[in-house]
N, C-alpha and C positions, 0 to 999 in steps of 0.2 A: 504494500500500500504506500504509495506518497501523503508525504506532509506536507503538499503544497494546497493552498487555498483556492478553492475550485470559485471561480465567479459563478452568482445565481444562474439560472438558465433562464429564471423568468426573466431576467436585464434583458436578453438577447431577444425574446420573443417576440416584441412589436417588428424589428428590424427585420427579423425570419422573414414574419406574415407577409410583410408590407414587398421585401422581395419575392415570396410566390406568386402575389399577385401581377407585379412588375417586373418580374426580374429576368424573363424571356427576351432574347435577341431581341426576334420577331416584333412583341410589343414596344420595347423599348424603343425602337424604331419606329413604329407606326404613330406610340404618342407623341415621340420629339417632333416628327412630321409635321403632324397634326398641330403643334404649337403657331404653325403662322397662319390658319384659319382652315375655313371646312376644304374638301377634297373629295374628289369621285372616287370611286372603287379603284379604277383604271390610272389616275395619279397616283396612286399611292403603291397600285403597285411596279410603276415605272421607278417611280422614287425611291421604294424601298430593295427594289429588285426580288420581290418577295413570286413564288408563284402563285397561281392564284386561287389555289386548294389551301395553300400554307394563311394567305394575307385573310382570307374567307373564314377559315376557323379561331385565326389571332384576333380577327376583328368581332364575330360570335364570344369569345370570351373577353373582350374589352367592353362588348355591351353589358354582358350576364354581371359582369363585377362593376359597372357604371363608371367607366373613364371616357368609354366613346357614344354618342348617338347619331342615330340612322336616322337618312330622314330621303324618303321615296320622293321624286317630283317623275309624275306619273306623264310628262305631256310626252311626244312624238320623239325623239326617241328616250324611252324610259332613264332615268337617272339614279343612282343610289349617292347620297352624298354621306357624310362621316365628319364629326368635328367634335370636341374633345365636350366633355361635360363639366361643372364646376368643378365634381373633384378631379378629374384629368386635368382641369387650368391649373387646378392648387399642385402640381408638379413641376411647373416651367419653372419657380426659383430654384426649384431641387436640379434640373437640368444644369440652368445657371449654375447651379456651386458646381457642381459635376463637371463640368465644363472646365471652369476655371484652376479646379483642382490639377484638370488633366493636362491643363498648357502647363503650370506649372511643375509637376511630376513626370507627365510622360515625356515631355521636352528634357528634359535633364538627362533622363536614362538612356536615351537616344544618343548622347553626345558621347 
């Protein structure tokens, strides 16, 4: 047995949760996307380079868990649009710090 001091597990648990729900390529991709306003099925998956069995089930689970909403414009030819829901906006600062962490870390290691 170690006598070293085991950190709680609950500490960790919001962080876990909150990456299962986000913490796929796929999504993570689709919501940074999604940060500069709505988008059709077919942008996003040009953008993401996602196929489109893949971009179709990531975006099915970004609705089920409420980051993204669909919204049908039904005229000639049919449209499906997609754009991020309050709680998907409440991630753009978390991108932001993400981001900024990674110019300054991944940049470094590169050198």
């Amino acid at each position: 047995m170690s006598n070293v001091p085991q950190a709680p597990v609950e500490a960790a648990c919001p962080v876990v949760e909150s990456m299962e729900q986000i913490g796929s390529k796929w999504r993570l991709l689709v919501l940074h996307d999604l940060q500069d306003g709505e988008k059709r099925f077919n942008e996003l998956k040009r953008s993401t380079e996602a196929n489109a069995r893949t971009l179709s089930r990531v975006l099915d689970d970004l609705q089920e868990t409420d980051f993204v909403e669909r919204r049908l414009e039904e005229d000639a030819p049919v449209a499906t649009y997609y754009s991020l829901t309050d709680k998907g906006q409440s991630l753009c600062p978390v991108f932001d710090e993400i981001e900024a962490w990674a110019d300054n870390w991944l940049e470094a290691e590169a050198e």
